[in-house]
NULUMMI-84196 format. One record per residue (C-alpha): x, y, z. Coordinates in steps of 0.25 Angstrom, whole numbers, plus 5000, padded with zeros to 4 digits. Example, Ala and Ser with C-alpha at 12.3 -4.5 7.8 and 13.67 -1.06 7.14 Angstrom:
<x: 5049	y: 4982	z: 5031>
<x: 5055	y: 4996	z: 5029>
***
This chain:
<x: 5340	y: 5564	z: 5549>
<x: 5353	y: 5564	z: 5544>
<x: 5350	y: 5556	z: 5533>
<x: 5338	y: 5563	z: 5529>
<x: 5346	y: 5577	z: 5528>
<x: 5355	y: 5570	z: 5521>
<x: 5348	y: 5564	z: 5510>
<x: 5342	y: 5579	z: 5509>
<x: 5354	y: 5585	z: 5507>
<x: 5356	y: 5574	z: 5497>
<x: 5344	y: 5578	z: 5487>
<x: 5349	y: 5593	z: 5491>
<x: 5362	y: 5591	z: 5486>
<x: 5356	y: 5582	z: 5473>
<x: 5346	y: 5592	z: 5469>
<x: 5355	y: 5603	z: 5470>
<x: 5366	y: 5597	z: 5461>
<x: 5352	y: 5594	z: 5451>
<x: 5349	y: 5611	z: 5453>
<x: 5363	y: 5613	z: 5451>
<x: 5364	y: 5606	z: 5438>
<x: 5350	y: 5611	z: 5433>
<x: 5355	y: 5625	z: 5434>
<x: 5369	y: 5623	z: 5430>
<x: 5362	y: 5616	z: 5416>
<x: 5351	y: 5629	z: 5415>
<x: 5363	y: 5638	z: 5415>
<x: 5370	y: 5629	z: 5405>
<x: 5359	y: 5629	z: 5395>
<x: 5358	y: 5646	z: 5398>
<x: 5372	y: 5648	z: 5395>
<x: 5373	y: 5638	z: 5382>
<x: 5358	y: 5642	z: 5377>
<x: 5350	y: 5653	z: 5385>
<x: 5341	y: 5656	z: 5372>
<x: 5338	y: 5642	z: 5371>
<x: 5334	y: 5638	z: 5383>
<x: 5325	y: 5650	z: 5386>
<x: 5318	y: 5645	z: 5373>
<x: 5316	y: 5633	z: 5379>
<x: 5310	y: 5639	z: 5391>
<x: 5299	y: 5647	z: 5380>
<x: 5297	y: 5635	z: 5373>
<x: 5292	y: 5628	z: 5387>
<x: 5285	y: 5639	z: 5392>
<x: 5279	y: 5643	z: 5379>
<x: 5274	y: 5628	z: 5376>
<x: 5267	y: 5627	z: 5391>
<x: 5261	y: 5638	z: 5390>
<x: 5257	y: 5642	z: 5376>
<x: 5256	y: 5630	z: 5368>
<x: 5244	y: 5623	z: 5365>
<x: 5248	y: 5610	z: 5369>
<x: 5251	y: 5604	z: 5382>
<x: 5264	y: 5596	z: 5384>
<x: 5269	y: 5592	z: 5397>
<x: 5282	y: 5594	z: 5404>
<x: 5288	y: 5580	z: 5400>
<x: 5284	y: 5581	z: 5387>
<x: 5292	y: 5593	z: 5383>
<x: 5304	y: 5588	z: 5390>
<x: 5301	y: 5576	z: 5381>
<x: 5301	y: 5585	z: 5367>
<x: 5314	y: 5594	z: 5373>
<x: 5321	y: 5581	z: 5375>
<x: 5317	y: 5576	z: 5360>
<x: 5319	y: 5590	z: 5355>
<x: 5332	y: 5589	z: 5360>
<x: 5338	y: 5576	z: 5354>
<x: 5329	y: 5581	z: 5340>
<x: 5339	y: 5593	z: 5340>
<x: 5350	y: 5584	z: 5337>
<x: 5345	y: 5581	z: 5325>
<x: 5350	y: 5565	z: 5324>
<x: 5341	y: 5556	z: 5320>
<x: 5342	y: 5547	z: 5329>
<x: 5342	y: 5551	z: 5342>
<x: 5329	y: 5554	z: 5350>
<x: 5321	y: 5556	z: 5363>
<x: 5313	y: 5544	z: 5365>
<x: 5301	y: 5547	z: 5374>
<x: 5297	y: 5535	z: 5385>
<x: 5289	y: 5529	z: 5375>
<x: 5298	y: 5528	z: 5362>
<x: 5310	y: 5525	z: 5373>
<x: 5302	y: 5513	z: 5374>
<x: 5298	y: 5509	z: 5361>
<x: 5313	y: 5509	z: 5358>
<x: 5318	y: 5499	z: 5369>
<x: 5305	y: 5490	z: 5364>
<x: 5312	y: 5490	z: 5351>
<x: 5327	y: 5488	z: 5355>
<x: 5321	y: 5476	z: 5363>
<x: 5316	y: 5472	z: 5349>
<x: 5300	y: 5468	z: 5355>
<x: 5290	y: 5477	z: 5353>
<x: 5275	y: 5480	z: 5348>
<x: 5275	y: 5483	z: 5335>
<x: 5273	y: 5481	z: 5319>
<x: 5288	y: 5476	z: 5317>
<x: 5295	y: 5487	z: 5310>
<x: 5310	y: 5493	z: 5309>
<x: 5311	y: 5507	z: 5305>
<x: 5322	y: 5517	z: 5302>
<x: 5321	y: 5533	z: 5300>
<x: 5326	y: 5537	z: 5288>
<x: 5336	y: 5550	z: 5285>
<x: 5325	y: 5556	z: 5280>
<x: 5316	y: 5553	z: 5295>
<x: 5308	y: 5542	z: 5286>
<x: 5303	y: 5530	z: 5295>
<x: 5304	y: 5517	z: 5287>
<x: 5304	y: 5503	z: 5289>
<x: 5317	y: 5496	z: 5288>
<x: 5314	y: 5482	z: 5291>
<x: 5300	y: 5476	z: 5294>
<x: 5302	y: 5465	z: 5306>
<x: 5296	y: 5451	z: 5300>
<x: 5285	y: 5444	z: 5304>
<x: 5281	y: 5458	z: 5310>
<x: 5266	y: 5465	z: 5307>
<x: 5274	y: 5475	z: 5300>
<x: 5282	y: 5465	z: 5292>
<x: 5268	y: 5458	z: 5289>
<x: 5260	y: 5471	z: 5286>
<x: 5270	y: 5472	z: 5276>
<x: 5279	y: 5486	z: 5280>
<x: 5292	y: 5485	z: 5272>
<x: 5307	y: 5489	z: 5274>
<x: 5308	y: 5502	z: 5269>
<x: 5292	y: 5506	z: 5271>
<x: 5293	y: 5521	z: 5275>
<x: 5283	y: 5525	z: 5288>
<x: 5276	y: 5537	z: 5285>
<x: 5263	y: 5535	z: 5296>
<x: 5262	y: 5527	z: 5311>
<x: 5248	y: 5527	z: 5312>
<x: 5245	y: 5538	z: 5305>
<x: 5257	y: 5546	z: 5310>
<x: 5267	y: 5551	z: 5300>
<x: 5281	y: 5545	z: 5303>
<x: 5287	y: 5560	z: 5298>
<x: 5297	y: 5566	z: 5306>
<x: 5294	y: 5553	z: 5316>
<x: 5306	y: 5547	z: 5322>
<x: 5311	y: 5532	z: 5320>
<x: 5305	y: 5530	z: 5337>
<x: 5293	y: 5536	z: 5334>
<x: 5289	y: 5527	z: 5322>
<x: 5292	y: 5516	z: 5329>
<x: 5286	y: 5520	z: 5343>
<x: 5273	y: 5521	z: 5334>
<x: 5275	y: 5509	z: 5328>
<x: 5276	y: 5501	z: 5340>
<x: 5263	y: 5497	z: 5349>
<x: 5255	y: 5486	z: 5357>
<x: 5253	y: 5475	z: 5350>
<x: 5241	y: 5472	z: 5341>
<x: 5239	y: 5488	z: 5338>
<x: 5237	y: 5494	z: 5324>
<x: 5250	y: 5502	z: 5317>
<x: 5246	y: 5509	z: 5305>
<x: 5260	y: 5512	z: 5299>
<x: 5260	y: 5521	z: 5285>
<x: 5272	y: 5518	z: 5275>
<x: 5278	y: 5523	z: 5263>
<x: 5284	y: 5511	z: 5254>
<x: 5294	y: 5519	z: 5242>
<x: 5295	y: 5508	z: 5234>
<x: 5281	y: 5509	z: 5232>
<x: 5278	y: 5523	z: 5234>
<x: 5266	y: 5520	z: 5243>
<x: 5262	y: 5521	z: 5257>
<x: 5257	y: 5509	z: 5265>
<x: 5248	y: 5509	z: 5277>
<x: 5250	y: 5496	z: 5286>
<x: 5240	y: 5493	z: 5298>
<x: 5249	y: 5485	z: 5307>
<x: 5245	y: 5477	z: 5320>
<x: 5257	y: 5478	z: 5330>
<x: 5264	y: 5465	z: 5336>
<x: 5274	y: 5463	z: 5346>
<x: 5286	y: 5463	z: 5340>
<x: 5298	y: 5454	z: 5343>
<x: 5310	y: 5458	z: 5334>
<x: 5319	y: 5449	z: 5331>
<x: 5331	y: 5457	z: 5324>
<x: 5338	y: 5444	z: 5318>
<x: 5332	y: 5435	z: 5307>
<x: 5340	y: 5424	z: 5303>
<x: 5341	y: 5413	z: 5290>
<x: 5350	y: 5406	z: 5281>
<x: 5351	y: 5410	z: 5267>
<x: 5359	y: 5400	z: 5260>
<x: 5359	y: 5386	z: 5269>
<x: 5369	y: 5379	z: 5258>
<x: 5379	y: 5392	z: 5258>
<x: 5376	y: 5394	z: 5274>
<x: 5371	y: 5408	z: 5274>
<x: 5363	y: 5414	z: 5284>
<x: 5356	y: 5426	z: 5284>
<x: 5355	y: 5436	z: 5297>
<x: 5345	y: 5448	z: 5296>
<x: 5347	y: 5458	z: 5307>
<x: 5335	y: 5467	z: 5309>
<x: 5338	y: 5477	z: 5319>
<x: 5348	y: 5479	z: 5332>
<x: 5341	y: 5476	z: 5346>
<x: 5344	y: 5469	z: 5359>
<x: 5343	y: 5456	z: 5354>
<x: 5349	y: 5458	z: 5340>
<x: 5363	y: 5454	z: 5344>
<x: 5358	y: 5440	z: 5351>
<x: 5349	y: 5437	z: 5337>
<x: 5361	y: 5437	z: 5330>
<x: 5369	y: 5430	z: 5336>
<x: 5359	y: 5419	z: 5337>
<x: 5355	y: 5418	z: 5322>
<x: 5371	y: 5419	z: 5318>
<x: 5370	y: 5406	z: 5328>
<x: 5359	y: 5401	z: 5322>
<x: 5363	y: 5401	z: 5309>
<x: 5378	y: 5397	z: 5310>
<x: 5375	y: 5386	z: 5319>
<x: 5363	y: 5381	z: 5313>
<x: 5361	y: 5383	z: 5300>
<x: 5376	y: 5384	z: 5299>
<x: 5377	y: 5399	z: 5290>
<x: 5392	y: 5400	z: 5285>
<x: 5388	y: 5415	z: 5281>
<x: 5379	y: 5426	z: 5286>
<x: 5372	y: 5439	z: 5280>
<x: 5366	y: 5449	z: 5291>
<x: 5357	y: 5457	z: 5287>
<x: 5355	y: 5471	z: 5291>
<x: 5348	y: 5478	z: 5281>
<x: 5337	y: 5486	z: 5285>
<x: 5342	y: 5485	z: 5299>
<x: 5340	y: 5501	z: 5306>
<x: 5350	y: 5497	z: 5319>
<x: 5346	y: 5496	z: 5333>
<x: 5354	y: 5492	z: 5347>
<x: 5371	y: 5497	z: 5345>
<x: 5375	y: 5486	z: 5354>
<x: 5367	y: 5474	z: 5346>
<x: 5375	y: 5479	z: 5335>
<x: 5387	y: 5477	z: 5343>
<x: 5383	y: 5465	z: 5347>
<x: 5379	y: 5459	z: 5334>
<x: 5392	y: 5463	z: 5326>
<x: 5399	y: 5456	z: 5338>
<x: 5391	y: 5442	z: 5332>
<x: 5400	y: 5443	z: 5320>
<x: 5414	y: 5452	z: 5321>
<x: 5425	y: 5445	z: 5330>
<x: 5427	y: 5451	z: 5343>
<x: 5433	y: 5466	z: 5344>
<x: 5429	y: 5468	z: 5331>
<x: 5424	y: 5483	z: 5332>
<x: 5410	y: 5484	z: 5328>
<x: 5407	y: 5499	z: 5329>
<x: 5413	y: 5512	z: 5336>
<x: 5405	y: 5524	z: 5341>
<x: 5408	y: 5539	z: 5344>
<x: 5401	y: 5549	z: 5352>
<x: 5399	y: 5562	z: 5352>
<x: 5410	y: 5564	z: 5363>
<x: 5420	y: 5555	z: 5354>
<x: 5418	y: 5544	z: 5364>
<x: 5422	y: 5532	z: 5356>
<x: 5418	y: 5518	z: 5357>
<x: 5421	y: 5504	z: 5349>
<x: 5412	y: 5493	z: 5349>
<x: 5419	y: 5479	z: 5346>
<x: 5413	y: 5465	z: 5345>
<x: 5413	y: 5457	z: 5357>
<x: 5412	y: 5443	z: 5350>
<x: 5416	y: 5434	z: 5341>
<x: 5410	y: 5433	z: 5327>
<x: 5403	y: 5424	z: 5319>
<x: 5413	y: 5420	z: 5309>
<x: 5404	y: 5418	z: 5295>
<x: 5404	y: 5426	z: 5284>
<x: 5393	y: 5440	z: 5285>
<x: 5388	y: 5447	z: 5275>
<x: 5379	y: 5461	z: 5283>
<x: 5367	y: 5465	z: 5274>
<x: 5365	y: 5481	z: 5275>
<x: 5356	y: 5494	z: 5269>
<x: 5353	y: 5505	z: 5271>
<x: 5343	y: 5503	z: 5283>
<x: 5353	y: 5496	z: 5289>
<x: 5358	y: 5507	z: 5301>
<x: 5363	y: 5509	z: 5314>
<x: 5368	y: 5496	z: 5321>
<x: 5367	y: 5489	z: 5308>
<x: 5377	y: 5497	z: 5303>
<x: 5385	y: 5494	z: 5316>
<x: 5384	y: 5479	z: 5311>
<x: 5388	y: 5481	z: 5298>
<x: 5398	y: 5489	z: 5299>
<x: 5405	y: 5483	z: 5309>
<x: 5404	y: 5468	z: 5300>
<x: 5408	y: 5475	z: 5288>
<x: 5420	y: 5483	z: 5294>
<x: 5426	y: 5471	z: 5303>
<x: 5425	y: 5465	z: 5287>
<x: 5417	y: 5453	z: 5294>
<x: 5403	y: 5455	z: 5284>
<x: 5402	y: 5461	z: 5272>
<x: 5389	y: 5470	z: 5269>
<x: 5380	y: 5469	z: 5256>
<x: 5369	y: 5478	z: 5254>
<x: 5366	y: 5495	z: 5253>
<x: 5373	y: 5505	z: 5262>
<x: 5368	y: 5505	z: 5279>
<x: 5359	y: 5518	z: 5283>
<x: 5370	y: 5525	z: 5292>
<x: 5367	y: 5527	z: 5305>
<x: 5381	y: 5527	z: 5313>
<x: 5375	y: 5532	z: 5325>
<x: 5372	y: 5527	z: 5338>
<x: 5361	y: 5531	z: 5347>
<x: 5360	y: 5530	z: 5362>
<x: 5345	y: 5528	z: 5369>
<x: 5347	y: 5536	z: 5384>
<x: 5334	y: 5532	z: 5391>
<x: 5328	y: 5546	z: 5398>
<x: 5322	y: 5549	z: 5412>
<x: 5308	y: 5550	z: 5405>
<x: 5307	y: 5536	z: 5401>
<x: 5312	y: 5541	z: 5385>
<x: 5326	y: 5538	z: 5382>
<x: 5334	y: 5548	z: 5372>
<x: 5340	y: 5540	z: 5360>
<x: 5353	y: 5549	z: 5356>
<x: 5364	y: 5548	z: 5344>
<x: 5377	y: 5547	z: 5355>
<x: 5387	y: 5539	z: 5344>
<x: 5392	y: 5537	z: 5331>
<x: 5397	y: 5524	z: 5326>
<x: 5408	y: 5520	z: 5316>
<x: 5410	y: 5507	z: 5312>
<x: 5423	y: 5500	z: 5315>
<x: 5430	y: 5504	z: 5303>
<x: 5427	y: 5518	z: 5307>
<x: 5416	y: 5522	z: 5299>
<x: 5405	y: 5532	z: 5301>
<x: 5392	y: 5527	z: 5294>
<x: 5384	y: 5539	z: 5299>
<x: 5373	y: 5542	z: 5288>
<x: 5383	y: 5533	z: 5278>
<x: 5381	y: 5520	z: 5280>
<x: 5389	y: 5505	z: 5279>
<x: 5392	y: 5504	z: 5265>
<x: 5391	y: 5487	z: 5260>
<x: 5403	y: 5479	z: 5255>
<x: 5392	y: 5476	z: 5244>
<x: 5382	y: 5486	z: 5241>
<x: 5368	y: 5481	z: 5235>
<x: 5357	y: 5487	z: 5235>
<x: 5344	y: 5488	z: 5244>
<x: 5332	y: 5486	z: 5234>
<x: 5320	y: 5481	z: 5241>
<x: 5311	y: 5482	z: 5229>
<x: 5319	y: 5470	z: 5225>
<x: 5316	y: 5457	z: 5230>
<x: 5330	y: 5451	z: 5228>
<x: 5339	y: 5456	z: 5241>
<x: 5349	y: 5458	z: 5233>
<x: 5357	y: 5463	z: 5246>
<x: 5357	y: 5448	z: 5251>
<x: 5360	y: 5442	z: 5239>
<x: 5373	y: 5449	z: 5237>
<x: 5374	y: 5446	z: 5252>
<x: 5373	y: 5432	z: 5251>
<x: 5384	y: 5434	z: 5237>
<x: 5394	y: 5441	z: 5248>
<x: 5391	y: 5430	z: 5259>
<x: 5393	y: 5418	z: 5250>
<x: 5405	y: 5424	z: 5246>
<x: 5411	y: 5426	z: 5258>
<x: 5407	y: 5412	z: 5262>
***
């Protein structure tokens, strides 16, 4: 009997210190902004009772909570429903369904394709890097998010994606009909470019779970096997991904405690992050655009301000932020800005970019990759 009253007096006490810090959290709002949260009262009543459409209780709390984070106006931060939550771990776990595509949203809210995956029915249908979204089955991308597209653009295998594009160097749009696959996405593909000169070429697609692991086994492969004395790693057309894999893979090649990046929050909370192993010791030459963002700009700032690899190519996108994904009672996780990174030299590349040691452009009309040739010149120089 005791123990019953006293597990009773238990959820008494819990679900008073719950009222309590209901009330004390009404007040709050009403001393800070009565008129706005009598306006989201009328808002309520004045939807379930006037509008013509039904929407349920989950639902609305759904659309305050994206309401919410959309007021922020940053780009990149989002509610994520269940559903989209979802789709995004599938992607960071680099299998999916799907027509094997990367995307990136523009400045201007544009979807576009920055890298086609190889051997993929996108690749094979013909979609190329640069190719402009405008339609997902008939649906206009316009003020869609980067997580929306691709939640559309994912699916069970051997379903139909009808994907609209708008080619500028052609001035045309293009209507692909593309059968889904499941998708395994291997971020590292790996040869040798000049076997007399021992160069070896690395191209580095994306940042997932697995990245950091890829890389170290075709830096392996190709120094213990085909016996490279030289590296270029590509990152050109490379939207970012996992922070950590970042870490990780700049650790492959900068010796250990070499600082690969800071971060800052809002707070002024401050944290470095430094290499935890040793590198490989051959000369590196970081292919970069300006579709290279985010964790590749993590990469290759960090090679280029530790002075171990020179960059060739056009100036990085600049995006110096980090975002943090806090899954959510209701299955959707909220994926917030909570950092900004400098690179270990101090830098903000917010909205700027990395600027190249050599600066060549990006032409993709031209079928000479003028960016590789001048890195292959720098390499066999160093060499």
């Amino acid at each position: 009997m005791n123990k019953g009253n006293g597990f009773l007096k238990g959820l008494n006490i819990i679900f008073s210190t719950l009222g309590v810090l209901l009330v004390a959290g009404l007040i709050f709002i009403l001393t800070v902004n009565p008129i706005g949260l009598g306006t989201l009262v009328s808002v309520i009543g004045l939807v379930n009772t006037q509008s013509l459409y039904n929407i349920d209780s989950q639902q609305m709390l759904e659309g305050a909570s994206a309401g919410i984070v959309e007021a922020l106006d940053d780009p990149y931060s989002t509610y994520l429903d269940k559903q989209t939550w979802q789709e995004l771990k599938i992607r960071l776990e680099a299998k999916f369904g799907g027509i094997g595509v990367y995307v990136l949203q523009d400045n201007e809210g544009q979807i576009k394709v920055y890298s086609p995956i190889k051997g993929t029915p996108a690749y094979e249908a013909g979609v190329q890097h640069g190719d402009i979204i405008i339609r997902i089955n008939g649906e206009s991308t316009m003020n869609m998010t980067q997580d929306d597209a691709v939640t559309l653009m994912r699916g069970d295998p051997g379903t139909q994606l009808e994907l609209t594009i708008y080619r500028e160097s052609d001035n045309k749009e293009y209507v692909f009909k593309i059968v889904r696959e499941i998708i395994n996405v291997p971020s590292v593909e790996d040869e040798v470019l000049d076997a007399d000169k021992g160069i070896g070429y690395i191209r580095l697609s994306q940042f997932h779970t697995q990245s950091s692991v890829e890389m170290a086994e075709s830096v392996e492969r190709l120094i213990n096997e085909e016996g490279i004395k030289g590296l270029i790693l590509d990152l050109r057309n490379n939207g970012g991904g996992e922070f950590e894999a970042a870490i990780d893979i700049a650790s492959i090649f900068l010796d250990e405690g070499d600082e690969v990046v800071s971060s800052a929050d809002a707070r002024g909370n401050e944290k470095v992050y430094k290499a935890s192993s040793g590198k490989t010791d051959i000369p590196l030459v970081v292919l970069v655009n300006q579709d290279s963002a985010s964790a590749s700009e993590i990469l290759a700032a960090a090679l280029q301000d530790n002075q171990r690899a020179m960059l060739v190519g056009s100036t990085t996108y600049g995006k110096g932020l980090v975002q943090t994904v806090f899954p959510l009672r209701d299955g959707g996780a909220l994926k917030l800005t909570t950092q900004k990174y400098f690179t270990p030299n101090g830098t903000d590349i917010n909205e700027i970019g990395i600027v190249p040691d050599h600066l060549v452009a990006d032409d993709i009309e031209n079928s000479e990759d003028e960016q590789l040739n001048k890195a292959l010149e720098v390499l066999k120089q160093q060499m």
